[in-house]
N, C-alpha and C positions, 0 to 999 in steps of 0.2 A: 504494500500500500504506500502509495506518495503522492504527494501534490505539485503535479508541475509547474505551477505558477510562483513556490517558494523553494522549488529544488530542494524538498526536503522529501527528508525517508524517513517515517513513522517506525520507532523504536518497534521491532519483532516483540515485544513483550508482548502490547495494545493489540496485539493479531491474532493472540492464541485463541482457536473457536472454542463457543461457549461460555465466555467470560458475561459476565453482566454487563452493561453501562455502568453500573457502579462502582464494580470492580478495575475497570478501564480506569475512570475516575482516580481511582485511587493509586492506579497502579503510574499514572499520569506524572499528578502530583509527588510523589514520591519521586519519581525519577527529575523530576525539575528540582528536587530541591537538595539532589544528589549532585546539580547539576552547580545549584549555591556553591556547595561546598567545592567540587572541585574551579569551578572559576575563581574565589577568590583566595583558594590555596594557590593555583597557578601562576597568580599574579602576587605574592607572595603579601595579602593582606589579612590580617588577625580577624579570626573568625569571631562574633558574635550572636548573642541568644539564642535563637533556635538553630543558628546552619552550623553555631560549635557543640550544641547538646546532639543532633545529628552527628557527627563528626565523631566526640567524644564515647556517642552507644558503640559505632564500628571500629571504635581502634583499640587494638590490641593488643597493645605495648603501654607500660609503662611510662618510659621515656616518649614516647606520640601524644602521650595525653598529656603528660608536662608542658612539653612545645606547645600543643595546642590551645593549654589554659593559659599558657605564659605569653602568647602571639608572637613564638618565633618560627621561623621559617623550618619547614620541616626539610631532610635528606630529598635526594632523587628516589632513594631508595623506599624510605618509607612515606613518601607519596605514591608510591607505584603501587604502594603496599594496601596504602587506604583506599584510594580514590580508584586505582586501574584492577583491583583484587577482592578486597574485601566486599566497596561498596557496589559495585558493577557486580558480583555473585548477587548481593541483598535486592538488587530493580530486578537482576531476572527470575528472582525467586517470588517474588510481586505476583 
């Protein structure tokens, strides 16, 4: 599924048949706001309220949760960890 008027391609999650709208929904929101967190981990800006308590449920480490209540910039590595591992398994288990 895509829209070619915005050249986008509709995350495989939103396509699973037999989902509700509701579930769509949810499954939606959830990935936009997975999407928070890695934009302004990227850009390497201290996460607040709800896109760092997000952030803080999926990380795994000790030291990740430091950083991230502290607003310093996280490795390559343990960004790869959160954002490209953990939270990307968590939208497609949505």
């Amino acid at each position: 599924m895509s829209d070619p008027k915005y050249n986008y391609v509709y995350p495989a999650v939103l396509e699973i048949k037999g989902r509700t709208e509701e579930q769509k929904r949810v499954a939606k929101s959830f990935s936009a706001r997975c999407g928070h967190v890695k934009r302004r981990l990227k850009l390497g800006e201290p996460l607040k309220g709800k896109t760092l308590k997000l952030a803080l449920e999926y990380a795994q480490d000790d030291e990740v949760i430091r950083k991230l209540e502290s607003g310093e910039e996280l490795s390559e590595y343990e960004y790869h960890i959160l954002v490209e591992v953990t939270m990307l398994h968590a939208r497609l288990c949505r």
